[in-house]
C-alpha positions as CSV (number, residue, x, y, z in Angstrom):
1,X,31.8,-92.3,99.3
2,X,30.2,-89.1,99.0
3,X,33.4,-87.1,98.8
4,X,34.8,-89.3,95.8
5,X,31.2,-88.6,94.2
6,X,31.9,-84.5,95.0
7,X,35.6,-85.1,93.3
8,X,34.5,-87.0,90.6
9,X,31.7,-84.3,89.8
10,X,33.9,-81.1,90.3
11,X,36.7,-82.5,87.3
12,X,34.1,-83.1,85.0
13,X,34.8,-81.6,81.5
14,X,33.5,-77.7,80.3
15,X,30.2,-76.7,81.8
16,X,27.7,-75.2,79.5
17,X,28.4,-71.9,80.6
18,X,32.0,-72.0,79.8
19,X,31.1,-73.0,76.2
20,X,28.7,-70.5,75.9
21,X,31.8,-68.1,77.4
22,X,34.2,-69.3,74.7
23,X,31.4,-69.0,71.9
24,X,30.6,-65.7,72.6
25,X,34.7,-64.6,72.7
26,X,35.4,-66.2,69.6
27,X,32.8,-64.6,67.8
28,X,33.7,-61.2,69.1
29,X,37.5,-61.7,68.0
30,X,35.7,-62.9,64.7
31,X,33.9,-59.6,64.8
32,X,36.9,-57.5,65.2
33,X,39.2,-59.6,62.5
34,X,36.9,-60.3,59.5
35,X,36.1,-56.4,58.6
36,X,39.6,-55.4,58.4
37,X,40.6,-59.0,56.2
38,X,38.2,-57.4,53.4
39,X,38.9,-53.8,53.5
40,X,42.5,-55.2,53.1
41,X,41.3,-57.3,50.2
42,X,38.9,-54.7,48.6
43,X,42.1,-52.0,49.0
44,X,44.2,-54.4,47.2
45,X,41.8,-54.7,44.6
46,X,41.8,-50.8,43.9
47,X,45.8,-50.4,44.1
48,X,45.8,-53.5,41.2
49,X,43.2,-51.0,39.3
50,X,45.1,-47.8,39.8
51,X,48.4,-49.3,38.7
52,X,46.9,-51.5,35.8
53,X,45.4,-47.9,34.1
């Protein structure tokens, strides 16, 4: 009975540390990606300027 307890326990869904894991390397990715999506927008901006004048 024991060993169906251990088994039962063991394929339990995501432990708090994995979430915690996955949190932290989204938000690093997140880090990485959002600065260069608004120099990209913020450099379109200025080449619509430039060509407008």
């Amino acid at each position: 009975m024991k060993k169906i307890i251990r088994t039962l326990k063991s394929e339990s869904a995501f432990t708090l540390i994995e979430m915690m894991i996955v949190l932290v390397i989204i938000s690093i990715l997140l880090l990485i990606v959002l600065p260069n999506v608004f120099d990209k927008n913020s450099v379109s901006m200025v080449i619509k300027e430039l060509h407008v004048k």
